[in-house]
Backbone as numpy.savetxt, mean C-alpha at the origin, in Angstrom:
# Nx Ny Nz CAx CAy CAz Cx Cy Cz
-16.26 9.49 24.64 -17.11 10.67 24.64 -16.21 11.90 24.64
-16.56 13.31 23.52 -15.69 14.37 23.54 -16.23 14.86 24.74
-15.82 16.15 24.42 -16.54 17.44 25.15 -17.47 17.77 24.65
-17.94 17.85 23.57 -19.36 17.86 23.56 -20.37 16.74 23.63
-19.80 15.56 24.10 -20.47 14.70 24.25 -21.14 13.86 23.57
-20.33 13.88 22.33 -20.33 12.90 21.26 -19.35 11.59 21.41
-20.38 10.68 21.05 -19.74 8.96 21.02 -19.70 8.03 19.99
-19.36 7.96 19.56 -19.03 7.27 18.38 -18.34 6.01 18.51
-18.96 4.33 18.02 -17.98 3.32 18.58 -18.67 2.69 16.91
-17.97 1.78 16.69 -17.80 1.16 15.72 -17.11 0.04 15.41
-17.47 -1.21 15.16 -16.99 -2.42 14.98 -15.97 -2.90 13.85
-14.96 -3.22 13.76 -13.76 -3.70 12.69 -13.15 -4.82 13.01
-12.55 -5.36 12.04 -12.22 -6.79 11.96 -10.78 -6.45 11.10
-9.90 -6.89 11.66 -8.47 -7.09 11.64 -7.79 -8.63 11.75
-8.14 -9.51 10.37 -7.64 -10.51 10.83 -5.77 -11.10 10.00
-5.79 -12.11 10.68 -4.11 -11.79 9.95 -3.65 -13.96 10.55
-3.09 -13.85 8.91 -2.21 -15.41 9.14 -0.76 -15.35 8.33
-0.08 -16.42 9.53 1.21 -16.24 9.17 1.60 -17.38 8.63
1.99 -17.52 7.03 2.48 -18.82 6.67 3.90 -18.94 6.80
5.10 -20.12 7.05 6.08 -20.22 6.69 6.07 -21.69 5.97
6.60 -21.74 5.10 7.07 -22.74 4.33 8.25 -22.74 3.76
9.04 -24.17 4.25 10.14 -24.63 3.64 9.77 -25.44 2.25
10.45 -25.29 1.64 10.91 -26.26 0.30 12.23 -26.75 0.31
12.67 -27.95 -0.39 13.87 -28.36 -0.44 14.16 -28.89 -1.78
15.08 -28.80 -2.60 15.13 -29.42 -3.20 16.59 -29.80 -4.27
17.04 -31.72 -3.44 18.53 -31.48 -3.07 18.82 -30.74 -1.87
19.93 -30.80 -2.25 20.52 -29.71 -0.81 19.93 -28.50 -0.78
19.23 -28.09 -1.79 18.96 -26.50 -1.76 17.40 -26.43 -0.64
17.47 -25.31 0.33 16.35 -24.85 0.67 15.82 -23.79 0.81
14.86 -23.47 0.21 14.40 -21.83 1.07 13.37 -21.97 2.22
13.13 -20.95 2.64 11.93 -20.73 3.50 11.16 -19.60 2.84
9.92 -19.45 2.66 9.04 -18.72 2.48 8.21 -18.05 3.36
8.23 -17.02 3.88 7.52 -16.11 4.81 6.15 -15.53 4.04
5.14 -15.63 4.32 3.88 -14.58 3.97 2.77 -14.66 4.87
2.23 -13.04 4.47 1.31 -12.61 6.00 0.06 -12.89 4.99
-0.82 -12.92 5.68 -2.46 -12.74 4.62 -2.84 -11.49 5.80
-3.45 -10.44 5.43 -4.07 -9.81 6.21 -5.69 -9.47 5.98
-6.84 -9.34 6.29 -8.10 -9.55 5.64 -8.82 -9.10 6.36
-10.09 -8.44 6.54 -11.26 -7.72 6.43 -12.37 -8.58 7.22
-12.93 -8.81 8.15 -14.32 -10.12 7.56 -15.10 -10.49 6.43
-14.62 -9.34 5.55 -15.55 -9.59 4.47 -14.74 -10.49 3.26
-13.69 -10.98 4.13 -13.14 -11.92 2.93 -13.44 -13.56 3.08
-13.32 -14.22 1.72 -13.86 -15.11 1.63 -12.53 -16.28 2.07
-13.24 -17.48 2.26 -12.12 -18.49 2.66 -11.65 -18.91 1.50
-12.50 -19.24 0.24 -12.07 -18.99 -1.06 -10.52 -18.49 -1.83
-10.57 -17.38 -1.29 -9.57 -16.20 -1.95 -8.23 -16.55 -1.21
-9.02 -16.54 0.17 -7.78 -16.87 1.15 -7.03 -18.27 0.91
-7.35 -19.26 0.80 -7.23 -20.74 0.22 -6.13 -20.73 -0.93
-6.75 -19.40 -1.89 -5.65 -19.30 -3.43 -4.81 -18.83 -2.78
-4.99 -18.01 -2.22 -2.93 -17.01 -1.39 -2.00 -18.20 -0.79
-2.75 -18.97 -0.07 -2.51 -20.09 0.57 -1.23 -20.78 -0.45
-2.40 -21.51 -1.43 -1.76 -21.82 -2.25 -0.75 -21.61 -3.49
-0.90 -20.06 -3.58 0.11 -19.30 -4.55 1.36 -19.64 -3.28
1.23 -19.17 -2.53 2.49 -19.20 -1.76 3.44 -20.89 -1.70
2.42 -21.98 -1.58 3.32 -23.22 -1.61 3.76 -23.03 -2.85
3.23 -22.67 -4.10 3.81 -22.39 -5.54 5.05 -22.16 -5.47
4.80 -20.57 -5.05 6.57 -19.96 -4.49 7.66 -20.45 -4.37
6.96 -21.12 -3.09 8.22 -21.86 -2.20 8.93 -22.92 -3.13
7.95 -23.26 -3.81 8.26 -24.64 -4.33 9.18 -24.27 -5.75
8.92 -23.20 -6.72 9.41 -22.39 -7.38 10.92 -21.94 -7.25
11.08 -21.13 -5.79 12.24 -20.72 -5.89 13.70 -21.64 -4.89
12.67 -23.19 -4.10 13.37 -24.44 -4.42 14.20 -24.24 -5.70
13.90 -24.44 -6.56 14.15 -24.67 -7.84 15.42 -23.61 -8.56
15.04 -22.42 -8.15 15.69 -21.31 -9.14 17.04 -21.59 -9.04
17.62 -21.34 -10.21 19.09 -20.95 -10.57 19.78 -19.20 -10.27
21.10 -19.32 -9.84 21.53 -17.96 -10.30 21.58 -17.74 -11.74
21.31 -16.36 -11.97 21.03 -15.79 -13.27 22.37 -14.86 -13.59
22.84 -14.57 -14.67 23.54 -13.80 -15.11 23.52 -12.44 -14.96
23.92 -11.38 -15.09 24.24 -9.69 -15.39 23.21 -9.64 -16.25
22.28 -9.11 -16.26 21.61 -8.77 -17.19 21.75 -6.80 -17.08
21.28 -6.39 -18.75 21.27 -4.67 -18.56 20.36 -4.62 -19.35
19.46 -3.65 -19.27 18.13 -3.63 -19.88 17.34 -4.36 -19.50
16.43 -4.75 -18.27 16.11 -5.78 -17.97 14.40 -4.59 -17.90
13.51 -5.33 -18.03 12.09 -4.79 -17.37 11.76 -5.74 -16.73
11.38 -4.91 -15.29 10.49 -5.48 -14.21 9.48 -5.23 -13.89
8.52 -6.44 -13.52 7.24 -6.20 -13.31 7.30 -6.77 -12.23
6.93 -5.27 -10.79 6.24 -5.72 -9.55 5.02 -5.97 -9.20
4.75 -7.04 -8.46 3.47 -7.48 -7.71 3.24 -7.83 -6.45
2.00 -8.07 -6.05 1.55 -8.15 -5.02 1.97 -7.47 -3.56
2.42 -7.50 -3.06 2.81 -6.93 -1.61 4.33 -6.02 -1.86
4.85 -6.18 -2.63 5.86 -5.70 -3.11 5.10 -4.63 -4.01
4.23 -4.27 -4.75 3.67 -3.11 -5.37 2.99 -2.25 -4.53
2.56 -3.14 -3.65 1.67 -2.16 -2.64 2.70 -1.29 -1.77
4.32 -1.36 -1.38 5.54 -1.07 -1.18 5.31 -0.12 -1.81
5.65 -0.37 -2.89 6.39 1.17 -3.65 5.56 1.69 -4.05
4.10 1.96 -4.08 3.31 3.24 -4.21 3.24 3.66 -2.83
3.37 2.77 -1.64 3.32 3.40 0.10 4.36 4.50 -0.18
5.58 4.38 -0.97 6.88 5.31 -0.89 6.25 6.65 -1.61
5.15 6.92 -2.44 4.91 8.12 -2.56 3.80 9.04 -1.48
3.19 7.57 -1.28 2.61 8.18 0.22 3.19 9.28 1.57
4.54 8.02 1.64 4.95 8.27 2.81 5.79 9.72 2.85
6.05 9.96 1.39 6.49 11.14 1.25 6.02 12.26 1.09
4.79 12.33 1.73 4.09 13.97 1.42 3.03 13.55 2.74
3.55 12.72 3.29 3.15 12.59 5.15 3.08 13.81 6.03
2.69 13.90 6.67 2.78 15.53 7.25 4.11 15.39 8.13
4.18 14.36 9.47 5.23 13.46 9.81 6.41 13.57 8.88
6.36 13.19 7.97 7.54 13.19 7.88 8.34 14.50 7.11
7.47 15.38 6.16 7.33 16.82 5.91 7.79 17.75 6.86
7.29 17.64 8.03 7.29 18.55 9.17 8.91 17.67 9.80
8.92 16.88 9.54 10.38 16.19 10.85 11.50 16.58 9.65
11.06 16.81 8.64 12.14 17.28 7.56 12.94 16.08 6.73
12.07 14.47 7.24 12.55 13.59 6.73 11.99 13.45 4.97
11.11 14.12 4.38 10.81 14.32 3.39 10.54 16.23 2.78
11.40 16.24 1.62 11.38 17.44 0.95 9.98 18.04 0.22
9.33 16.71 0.12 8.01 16.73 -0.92 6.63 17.99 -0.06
5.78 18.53 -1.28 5.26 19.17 -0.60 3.90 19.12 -2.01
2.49 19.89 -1.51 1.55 19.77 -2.39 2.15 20.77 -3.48
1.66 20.23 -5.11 2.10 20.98 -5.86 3.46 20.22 -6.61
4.04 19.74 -5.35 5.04 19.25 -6.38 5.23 17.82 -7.18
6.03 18.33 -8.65 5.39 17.51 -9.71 6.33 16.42 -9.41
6.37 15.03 -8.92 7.25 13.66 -9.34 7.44 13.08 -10.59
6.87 12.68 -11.55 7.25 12.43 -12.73 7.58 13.49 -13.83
8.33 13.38 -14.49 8.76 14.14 -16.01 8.84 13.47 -16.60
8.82 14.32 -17.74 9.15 13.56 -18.99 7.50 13.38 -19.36
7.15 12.64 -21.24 6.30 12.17 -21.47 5.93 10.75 -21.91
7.23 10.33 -21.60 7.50 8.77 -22.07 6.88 7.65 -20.63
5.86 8.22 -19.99 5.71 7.46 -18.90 4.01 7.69 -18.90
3.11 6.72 -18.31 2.25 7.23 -17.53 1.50 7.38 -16.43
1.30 9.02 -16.01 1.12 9.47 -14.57 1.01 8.93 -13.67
1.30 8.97 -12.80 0.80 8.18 -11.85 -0.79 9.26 -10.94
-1.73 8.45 -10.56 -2.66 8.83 -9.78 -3.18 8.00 -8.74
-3.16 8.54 -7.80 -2.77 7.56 -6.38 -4.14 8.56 -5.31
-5.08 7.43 -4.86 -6.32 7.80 -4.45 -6.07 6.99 -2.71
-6.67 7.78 -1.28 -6.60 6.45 -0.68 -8.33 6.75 -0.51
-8.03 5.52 0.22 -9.78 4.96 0.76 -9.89 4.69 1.87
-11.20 4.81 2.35 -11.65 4.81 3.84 -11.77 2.84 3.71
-12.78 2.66 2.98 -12.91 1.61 3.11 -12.79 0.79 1.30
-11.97 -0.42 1.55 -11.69 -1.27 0.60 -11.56 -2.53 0.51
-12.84 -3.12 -0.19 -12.86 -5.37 -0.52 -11.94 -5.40 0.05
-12.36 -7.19 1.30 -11.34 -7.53 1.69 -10.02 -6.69 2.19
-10.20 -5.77 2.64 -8.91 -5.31 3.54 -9.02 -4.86 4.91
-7.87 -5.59 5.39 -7.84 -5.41 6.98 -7.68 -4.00 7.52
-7.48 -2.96 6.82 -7.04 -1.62 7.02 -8.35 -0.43 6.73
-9.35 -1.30 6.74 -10.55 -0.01 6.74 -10.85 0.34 8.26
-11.08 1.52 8.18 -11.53 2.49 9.19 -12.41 3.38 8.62
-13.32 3.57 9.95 -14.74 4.85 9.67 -13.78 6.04 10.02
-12.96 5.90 11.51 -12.58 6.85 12.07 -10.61 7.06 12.17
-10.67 7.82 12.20 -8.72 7.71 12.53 -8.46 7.77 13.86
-7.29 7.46 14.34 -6.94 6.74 15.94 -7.20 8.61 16.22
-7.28 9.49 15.58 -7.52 10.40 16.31 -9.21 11.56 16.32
-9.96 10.72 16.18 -11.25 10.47 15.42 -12.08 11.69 14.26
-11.03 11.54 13.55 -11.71 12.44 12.58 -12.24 11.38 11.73
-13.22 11.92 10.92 -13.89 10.94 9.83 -13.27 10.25 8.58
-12.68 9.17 8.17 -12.39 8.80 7.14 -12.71 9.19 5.96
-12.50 9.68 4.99 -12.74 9.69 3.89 -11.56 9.74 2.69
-12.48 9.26 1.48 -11.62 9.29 0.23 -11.18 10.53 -0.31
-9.45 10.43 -0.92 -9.56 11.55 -1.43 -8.05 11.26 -2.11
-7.57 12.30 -3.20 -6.79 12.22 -4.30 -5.56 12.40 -3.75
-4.13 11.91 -3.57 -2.99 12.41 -3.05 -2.39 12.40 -4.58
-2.51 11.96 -5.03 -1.10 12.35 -6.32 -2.27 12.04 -7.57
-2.26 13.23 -8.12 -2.71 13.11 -9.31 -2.10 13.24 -10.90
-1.90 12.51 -11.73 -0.99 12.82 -12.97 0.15 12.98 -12.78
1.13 12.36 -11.64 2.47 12.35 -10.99 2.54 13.91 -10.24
1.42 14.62 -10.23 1.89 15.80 -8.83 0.97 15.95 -7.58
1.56 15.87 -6.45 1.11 15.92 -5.29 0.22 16.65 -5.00
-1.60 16.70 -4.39 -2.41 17.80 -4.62 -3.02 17.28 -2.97
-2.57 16.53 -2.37 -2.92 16.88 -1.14 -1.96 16.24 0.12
-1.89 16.48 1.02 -1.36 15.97 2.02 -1.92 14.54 2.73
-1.13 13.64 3.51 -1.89 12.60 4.48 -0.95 12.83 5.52
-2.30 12.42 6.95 -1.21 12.11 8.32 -1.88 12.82 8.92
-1.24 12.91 10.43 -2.17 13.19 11.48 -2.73 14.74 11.82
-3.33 14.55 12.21 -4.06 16.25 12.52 -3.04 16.93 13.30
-2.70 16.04 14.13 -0.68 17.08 14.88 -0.07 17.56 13.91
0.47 16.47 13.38 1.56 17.55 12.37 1.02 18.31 11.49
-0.23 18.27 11.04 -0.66 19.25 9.77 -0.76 20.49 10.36
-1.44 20.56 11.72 -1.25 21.29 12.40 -0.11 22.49 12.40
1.32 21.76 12.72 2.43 21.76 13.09 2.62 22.61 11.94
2.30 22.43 10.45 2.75 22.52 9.50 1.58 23.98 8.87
0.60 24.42 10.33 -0.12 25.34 9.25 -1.06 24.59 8.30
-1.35 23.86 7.98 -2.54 22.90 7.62 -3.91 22.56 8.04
-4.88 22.46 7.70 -6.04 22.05 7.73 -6.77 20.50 7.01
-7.77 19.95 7.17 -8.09 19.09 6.25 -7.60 17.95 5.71
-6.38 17.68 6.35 -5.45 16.50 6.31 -6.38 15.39 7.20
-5.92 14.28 6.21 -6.54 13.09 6.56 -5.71 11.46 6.55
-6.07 10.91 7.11 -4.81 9.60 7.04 -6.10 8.62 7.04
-5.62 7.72 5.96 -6.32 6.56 5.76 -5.12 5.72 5.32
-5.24 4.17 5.46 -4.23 3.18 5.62 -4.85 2.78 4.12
-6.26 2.46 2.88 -5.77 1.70 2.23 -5.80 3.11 1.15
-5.24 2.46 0.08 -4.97 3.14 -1.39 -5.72 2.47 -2.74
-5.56 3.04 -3.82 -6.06 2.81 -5.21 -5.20 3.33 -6.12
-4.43 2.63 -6.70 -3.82 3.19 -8.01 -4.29 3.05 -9.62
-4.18 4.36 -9.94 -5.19 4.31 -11.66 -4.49 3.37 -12.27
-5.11 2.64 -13.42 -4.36 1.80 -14.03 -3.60 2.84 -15.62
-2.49 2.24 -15.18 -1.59 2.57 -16.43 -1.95 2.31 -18.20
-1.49 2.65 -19.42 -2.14 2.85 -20.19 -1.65 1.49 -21.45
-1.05 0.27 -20.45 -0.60 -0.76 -21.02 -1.60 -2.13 -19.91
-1.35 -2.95 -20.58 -1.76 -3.99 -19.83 -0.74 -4.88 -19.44
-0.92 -6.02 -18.74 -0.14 -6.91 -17.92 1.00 -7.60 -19.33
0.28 -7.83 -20.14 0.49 -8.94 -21.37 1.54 -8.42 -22.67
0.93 -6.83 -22.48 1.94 -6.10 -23.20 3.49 -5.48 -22.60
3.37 -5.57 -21.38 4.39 -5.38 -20.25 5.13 -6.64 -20.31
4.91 -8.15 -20.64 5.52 -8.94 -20.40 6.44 -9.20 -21.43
């Protein structure tokens, strides 16, 4: 309850499994680490395939060889590893880290050049399928909502806590944990 005597409570589901799996094969072994993290609204279904992509893995990079020097190489990131490196444009126009001076980035400013690329546009969300990271409210209870942090590769709003925006002369800053990235102007198949 605030001071004015508003209460607000609300129910969420945060669930989370930890796989490890060894493979061997010959002398060679790896171990495979992966988290599932999920929503209630996910199905045992979906969860079952992660399950199983992951013995894939394991069983996969059993197997792998060292590879040569390659130069010119294209890479295509996925899964938990993509969700990584769009967090890195996040984390850089954080108010946190803006204000502690651990990031230079600020609204307005443009990240991509050039025209040989396309934009990036990076949305987060209050709430998103299956994910363990929706919230109505933020640990400091302002209201969740959606809204645009990087549009066409330039920064047009801030995320993070109401302290530092504060800190920073700010208003209207908001922190939400999941994201949406626009899709690029190639597909998976033509990338490969």
């Amino acid at each position: 309850v605030n001071s004015q005597g508003v209460s607000i409570s609300f129910n969420a589901s945060d669930e989370m499994v930890e796989i490890v799996i060894n493979s061997t094969n010959g002398d060679h072994e790896v171990e495979v680490y992966h988290m599932i993290e999920a929503g209630s609204d996910r199905d045992s279904e979906s969860i079952k395939k992660e399950i199983e992509a992951v013995f894939k893995k394991a069983n996969d990079r059993s197997k792998a060889q060292p590879v040569e020097k390659m130069n010119n190489v294209h890479l295509l990131i996925s899964g938990n590893d993509l969700r990584e490196f769009f967090q890195y444009f996040l984390d850089k126009i954080n108010t946190s880290a803006v204000y502690s001076k651990m990031s230079q980035n600020k609204v307005g400013d443009v990240i991509q050049k050039g025209e040989n690329c396309d934009k990036i546009t990076l949305k987060v969300k209050a709430n998103l399928d299956y994910s363990s990271r929706n919230s109505l409210y933020s640990t400091e209870g302002v209201k969740a909502s959606d809204f645009t942090v990087l549009k066409d590769g330039e920064y047009v709003n801030y995320v993070g806590s109401r302290q530092f925006a504060h800190y920073l002369g700010l208003s209207d800053v908001g922190f939400v944990n999941n994201f949406t990235v626009e899709p690029g102007s190639k597909t998976v198949e033509v990338m490969k």
